[in-house]
C-alpha positions as CSV (number, residue, x, y, z in Angstrom):
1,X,-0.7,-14.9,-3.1
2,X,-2.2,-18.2,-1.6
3,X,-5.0,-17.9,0.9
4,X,-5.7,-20.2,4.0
5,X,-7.5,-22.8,1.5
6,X,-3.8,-23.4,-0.5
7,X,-6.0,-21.6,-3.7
8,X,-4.2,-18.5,-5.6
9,X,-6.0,-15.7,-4.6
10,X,-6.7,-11.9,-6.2
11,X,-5.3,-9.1,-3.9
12,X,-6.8,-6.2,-4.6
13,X,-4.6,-3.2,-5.7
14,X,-5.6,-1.1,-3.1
15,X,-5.2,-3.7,-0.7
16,X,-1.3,-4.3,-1.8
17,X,-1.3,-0.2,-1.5
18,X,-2.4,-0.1,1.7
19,X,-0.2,-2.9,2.9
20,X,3.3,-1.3,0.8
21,X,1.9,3.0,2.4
22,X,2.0,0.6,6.3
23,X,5.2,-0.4,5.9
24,X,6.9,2.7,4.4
25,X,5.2,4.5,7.3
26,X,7.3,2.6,10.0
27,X,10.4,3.0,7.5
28,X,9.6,7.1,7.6
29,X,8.5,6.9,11.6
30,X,9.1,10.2,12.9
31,X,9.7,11.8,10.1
32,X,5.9,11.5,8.4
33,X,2.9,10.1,10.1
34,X,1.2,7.3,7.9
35,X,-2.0,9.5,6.4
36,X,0.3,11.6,4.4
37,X,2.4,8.2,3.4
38,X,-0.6,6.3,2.4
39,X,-1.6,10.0,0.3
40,X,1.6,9.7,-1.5
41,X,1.3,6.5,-2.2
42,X,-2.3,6.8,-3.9
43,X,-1.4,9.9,-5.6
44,X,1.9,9.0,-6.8
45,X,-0.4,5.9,-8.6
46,X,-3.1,8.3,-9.9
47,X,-0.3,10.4,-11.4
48,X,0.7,7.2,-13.4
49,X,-2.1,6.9,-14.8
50,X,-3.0,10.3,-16.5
C-alpha cells in the first residue's frame, strides 16, 4: 500500500480486517448487520490460528 507521501506503508492486519468485514457487510445488506460480519470475520482468523 502507498500512503499520501508515495512511501510503502504497513497496514495493520486488523485494519485490512476491518476494511474486507465493511465491505462484505454491504455485500450481506439485509441479510446480516455488519457486527456479526466483522465477528465472523475475526473469529474465522482466530480459528486459523489454533
Amino acid at each position: 500500500m502507498i500512503n499520501p507521501t508515495g512511501q510503502g506503508a504497513l497496514v495493520s492486519p486488523d485494519s485490512v480486517l476491518h476494511r474486507a468485514a465493511e465491505r462484505l457487510a454491504q455485500q450481506f445488506a439485509g441479510m446480516v448487520n455488519e457486527e456479526t460480519v466483522e465477528r465472523v470475520v475475526f473469529e474465522s482468523l482466530e480459528r486459523t490460528h489454533d
